[in-house]
C-alpha positions in Angstrom: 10.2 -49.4 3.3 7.1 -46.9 3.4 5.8 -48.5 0.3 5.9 -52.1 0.8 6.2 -52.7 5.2 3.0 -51.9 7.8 3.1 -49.4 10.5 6.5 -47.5 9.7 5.8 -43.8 9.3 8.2 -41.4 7.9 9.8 -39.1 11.2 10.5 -36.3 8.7 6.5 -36.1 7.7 6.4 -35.5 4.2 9.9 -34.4 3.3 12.2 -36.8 1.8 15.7 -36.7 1.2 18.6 -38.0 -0.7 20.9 -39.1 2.3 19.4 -41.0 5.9 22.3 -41.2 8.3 21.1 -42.9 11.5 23.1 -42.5 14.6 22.8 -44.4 17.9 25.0 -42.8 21.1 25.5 -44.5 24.6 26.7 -42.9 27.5 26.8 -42.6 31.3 25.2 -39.4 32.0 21.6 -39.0 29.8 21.2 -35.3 29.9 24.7 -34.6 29.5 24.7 -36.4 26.8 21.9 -35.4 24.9 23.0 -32.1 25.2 26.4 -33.2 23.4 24.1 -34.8 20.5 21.7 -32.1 20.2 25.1 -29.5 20.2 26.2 -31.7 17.8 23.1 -31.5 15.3 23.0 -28.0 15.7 26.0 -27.2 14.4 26.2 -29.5 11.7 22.7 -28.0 10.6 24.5 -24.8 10.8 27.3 -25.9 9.2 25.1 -27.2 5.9 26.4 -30.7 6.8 22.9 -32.1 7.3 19.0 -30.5 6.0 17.1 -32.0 9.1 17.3 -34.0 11.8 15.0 -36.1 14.8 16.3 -37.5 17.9 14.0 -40.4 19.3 12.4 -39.2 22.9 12.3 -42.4 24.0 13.1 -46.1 23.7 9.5 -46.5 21.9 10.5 -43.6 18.8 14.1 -45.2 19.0 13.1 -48.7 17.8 10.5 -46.7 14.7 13.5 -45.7 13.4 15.7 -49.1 13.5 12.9 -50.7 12.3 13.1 -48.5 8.8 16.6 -49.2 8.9 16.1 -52.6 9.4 13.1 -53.0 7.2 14.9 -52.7 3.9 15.9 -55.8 3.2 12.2 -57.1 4.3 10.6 -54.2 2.1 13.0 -54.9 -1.4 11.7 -59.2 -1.0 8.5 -57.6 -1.0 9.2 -55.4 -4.5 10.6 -58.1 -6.4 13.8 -59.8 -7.5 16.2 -58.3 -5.8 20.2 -58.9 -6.3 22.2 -58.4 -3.4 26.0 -57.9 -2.6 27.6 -56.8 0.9 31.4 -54.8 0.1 33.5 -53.1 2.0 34.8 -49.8 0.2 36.7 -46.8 1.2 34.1 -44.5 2.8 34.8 -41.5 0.1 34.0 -44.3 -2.8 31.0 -46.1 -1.4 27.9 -44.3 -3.0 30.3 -43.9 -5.8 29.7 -47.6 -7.0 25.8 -46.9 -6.6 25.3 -44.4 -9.6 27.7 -46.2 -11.3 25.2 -49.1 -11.3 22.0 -46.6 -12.0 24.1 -45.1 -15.0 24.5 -49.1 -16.0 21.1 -50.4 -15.8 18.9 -46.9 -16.2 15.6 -47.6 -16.0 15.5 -51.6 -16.0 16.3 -51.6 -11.9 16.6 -49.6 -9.0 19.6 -49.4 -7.2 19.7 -49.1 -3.5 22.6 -48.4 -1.6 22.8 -48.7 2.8 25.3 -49.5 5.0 27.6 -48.8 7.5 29.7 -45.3 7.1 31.8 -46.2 10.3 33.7 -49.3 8.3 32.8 -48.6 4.6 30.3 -51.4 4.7 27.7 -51.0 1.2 25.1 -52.8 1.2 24.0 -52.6 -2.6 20.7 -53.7 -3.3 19.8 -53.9 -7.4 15.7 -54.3 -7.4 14.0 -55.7 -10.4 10.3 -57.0 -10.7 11.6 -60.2 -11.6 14.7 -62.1 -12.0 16.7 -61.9 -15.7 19.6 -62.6 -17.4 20.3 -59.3 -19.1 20.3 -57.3 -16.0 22.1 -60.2 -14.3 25.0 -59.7 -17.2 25.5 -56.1 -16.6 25.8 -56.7 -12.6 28.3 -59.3 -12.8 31.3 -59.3 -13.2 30.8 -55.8 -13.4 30.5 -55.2 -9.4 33.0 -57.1 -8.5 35.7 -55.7 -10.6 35.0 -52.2 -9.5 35.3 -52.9 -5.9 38.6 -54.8 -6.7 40.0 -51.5 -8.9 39.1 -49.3 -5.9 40.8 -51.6 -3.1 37.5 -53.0 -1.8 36.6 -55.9 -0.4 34.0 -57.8 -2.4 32.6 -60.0 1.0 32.1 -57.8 4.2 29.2 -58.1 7.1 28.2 -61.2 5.9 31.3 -63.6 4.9 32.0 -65.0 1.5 29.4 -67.8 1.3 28.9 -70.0 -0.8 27.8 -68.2 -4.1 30.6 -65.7 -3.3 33.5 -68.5 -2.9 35.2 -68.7 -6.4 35.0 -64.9 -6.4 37.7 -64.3 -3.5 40.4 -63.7 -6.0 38.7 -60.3 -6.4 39.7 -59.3 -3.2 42.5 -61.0 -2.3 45.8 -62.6 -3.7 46.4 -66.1 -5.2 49.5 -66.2 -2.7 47.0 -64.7 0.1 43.9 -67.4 -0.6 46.5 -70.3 -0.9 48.1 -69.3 3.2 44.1 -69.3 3.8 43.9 -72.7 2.8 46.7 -73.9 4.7 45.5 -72.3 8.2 42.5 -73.3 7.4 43.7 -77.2 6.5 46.0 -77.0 10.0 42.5 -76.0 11.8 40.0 -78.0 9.9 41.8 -81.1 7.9 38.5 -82.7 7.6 36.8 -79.8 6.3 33.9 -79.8 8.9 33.6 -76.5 9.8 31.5 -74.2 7.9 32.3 -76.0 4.6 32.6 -74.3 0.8 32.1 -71.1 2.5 35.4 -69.4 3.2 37.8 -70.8 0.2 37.1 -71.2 -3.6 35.5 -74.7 -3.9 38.3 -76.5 -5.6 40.5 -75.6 -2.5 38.2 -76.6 0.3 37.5 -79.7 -0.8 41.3 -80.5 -0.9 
C-alpha cells in the first residue's frame, strides 16, 4: 500500500512490522472509553502481546488508517497479477496457510495474507508481475484442499461466485450441496436469482 497508492503514510514512521491488527471500538461514553482502549494497549504492550501501537485522535487520523486497510486490494491491481481467494479458517490456522503458500512458490510470488481475526476470515492474496500457468498449477488445487483438510470454508466474505461454483464440494458435503439445491429450487424454480453463483453449475441449471 505505501509502494504503489498516493497520500497513505505509514502511522508507525519508519518501523515496520510483521503483524497490523487494526481495531475499531464504539461506545457511549468517549473518555471512558478511551481510557478502557488505551488500558487495554498498555497492558498488552506490557504483556509482549503487541511491539507498538497508535490510536487515531480523531475521525480525520481514523479514516488514514482504514484507508491502508482498505487500500490493499487497490495497491496489489496496481503490482501486477494478482490471484485472489476469500476462506474462512479457524483463527489459530489462518496465517498457517500463508507460509505454506511462500514455502510453495519461493521467490516466483508474494504472498499476502489480511483478514478478519474476529471470524477467521483470510483474505490470501498471491502477487505475481504477470499472470502464468506454473504458478497458477501450484495455487490450485492446492489451496483449496488445505482449507478443506483443516475444516475451512473455501468461500467466505464474498460468496462462492461464479469461478468458485464447481469447487463447493471442498467445503461442503455432496448430501449438503444437493439439500442446497432443493431450497434453493423451492425458492427460485426458474433460476432467476443470482444465477451460477451459489450451486455447481450442472445443479443450478437443473
Amino acid at each position: 500500500v505505501l509502494t504503489y497508492l498516493e497520500g497513505v503514510r505509514n502511522p508507525f514512521s519508519s518501523s515496520m512490522h510483521n503483524f497490523y491488527v487494526l481495531i475499531e471500538t464504539t461506545g457511549s461514553e468517549e473518555s471512558y472509553d478511551r481510557e478502557k482502549l488505551e488500558a487495554f494497549l498498555l497492558s498488552s504492550m506490557e504483556g509482549g502481546l503487541i511491539s507498538d501501537g497508535v490510536i487515531a485522535q480523531d475521525i480525520n487520523q481514523a479514516s488514514s488508517f482504514w484507508r491502508i486497510r482498505e487500500g490493499i486490494a487497490e495497491a496489489l491491481m496496481k503490482a501486477g497479477a494478482v490471484y485472489k481467494y476469500d476462506l474462512s479458517l479457524p483463527v489459530e490456522k489462518m496465517y498457517d496457510l500463508v507460509e505454506k503458500m511462500r514455502q510453495r512458490l519461493g521467490e516466483t510470488a508474494k504472498v499476502i495474507g489480511y483478514g478478519h481475526l474476529g471470524d477467521g476470515n483470510l483474505h490470501l492474496n498471491i502477487s505475481a508481475p504477470r499472470y502464468d500457468d506454473m504458478i497458477f498449477a501450484q495455487i490450485e488445487p492446492y489451496v483449496y484442499e488445505w482449507t478443506s483438510e483443516h475444516r475451512g470454508s473455501i468461500s467466505a466474505e464474498h460468496g462462492l461466485g461464479l469461478m468458485k461454483a464447481n469447487k463447493i464440494f471442498y467445503s461442503k458435503s455432496p448430501k449438503t450441496v444437493q439439500l442446497m439445491s432443493s431450497i434453493k429450487k423451492l425458492l427460485d424454480p426458474n433460476g432467476i436469482l443470482n444465477p451460477y453463483k451459489v450451486l455447481p453449475h450442472s445443479l443450478s441449471n437443473h
